[in-house]
N, C-alpha and C positions, 0 to 999 in steps of 0.2 A: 620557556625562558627563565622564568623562579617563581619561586614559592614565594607570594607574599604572607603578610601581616595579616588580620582581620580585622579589621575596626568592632572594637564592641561596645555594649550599651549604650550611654549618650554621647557617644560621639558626635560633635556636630556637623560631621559628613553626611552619619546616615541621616541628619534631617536636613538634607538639603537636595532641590530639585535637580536633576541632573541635566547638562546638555545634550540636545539632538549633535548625533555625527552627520556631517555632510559628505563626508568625503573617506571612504574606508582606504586607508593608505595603510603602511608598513606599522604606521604606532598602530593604529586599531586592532588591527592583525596581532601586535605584541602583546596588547591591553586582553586580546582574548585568548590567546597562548597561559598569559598569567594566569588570569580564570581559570581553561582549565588545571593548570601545575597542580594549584592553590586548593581548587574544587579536590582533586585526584589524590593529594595527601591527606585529606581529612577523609569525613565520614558524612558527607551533604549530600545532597540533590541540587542542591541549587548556588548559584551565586552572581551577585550583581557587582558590577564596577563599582558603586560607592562603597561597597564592604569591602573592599581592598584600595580605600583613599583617592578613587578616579571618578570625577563626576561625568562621566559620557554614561547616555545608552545606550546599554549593550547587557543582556543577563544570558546565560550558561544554565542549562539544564540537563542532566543525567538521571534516568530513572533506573538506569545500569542495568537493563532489561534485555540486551543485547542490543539495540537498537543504538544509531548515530544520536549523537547530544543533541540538545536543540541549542541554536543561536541563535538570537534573535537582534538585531543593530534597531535601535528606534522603536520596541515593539510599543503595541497600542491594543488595548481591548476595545475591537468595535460591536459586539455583542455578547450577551448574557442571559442565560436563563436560570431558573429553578436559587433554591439557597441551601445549603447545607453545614452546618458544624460539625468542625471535628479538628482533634488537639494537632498543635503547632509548634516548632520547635525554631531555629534558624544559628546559623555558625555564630552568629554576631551576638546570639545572648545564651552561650554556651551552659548548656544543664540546665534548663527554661522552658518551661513550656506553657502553653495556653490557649482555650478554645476559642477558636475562629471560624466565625461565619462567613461564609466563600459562596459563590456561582458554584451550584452545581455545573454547569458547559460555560465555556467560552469560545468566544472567536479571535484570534491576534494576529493584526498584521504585523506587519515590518520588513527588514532586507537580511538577506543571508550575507557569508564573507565575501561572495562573488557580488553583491549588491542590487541581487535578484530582488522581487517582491516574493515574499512567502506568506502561505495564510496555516494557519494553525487551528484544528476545532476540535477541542481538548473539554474533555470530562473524568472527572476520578481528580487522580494525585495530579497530574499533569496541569488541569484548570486551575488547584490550587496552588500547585509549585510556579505556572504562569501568573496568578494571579499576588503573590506573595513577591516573587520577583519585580513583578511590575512598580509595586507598591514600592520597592527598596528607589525606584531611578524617579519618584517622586517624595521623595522623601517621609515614607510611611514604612513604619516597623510593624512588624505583626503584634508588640504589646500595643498600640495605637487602638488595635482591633480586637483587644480582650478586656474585659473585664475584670480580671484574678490573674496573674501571672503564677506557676506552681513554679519551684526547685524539684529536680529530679530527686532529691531526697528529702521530701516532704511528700504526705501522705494526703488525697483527699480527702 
């Protein structure tokens, strides 16, 4: 449908909690088309409706591994294991990076576009791209969860 915008830095969208959907109708449908236009023109893995100015959730994930995107309507971490660091980056603070302690595994529900229940049990890039996403429809940035934020062109 289009390519939006990205909200970056302090915007105060991305700190704000997003609404639950109840009802996937035609906008939801369009709100995730946007995603992925938006996701598809740039260079991400990931992207949440607050970062394109819509507080529902819903976040878009592509590891572009061949595999289908994942969608997720309302998703929820209902378990976690293990912790692991490792650097972070996101559309909304473009040339930014910073290390982030994340769930090695997780578990997430939520509803697909057909408003199935899906369950997700994700380790590697995936736990953290779910759990990094999650964080955006709750109003949490991954600088929230670093300590040092680096510019791509600064040197550690």
């Amino acid at each position: 449908m289009a390519v939006r915008d990205i909200l970056t830095f302090d915007d105060k969208v991305l700190h704000t909690q997003c609404e639950r959907i109840n009802v996937i109708d035609d906008d939801v449908l369009s709100i995730i088309q946007d995603l992925k236009d938006t996701l598809y023109a740039g260079t991400g893995i990931g992207l949440a409706a607050p970062q394109i100015g819509i507080l529902k959730r819903v976040i878009l994930i592509d590891l572009r591994q061949g595999d289908e995107p994942v969608i997720i309507i309302n998703p929820k971490i209902i378990a976690q294991s293990g912790k692991e660091k490792d650097c972070e980056g996101c559309l909304s603070y473009p040339g930014y990076y910073g290390i982030v302690e994340r769930p090695k595994k997780v578990t997430v529900i939520g509803k697909n576009i057909d408003g199935k229940k899906v369950i997700y049990k994700a380790s590697g890039l995936l736990a953290r791209a779910l759990c990094h996403e999650i964080d955006h429809l709750d109003g949490i940035v991954y600088t929230d969860r670093t300590k040092e934020v680096y510019s791509e062109d600064e040197e550690e």
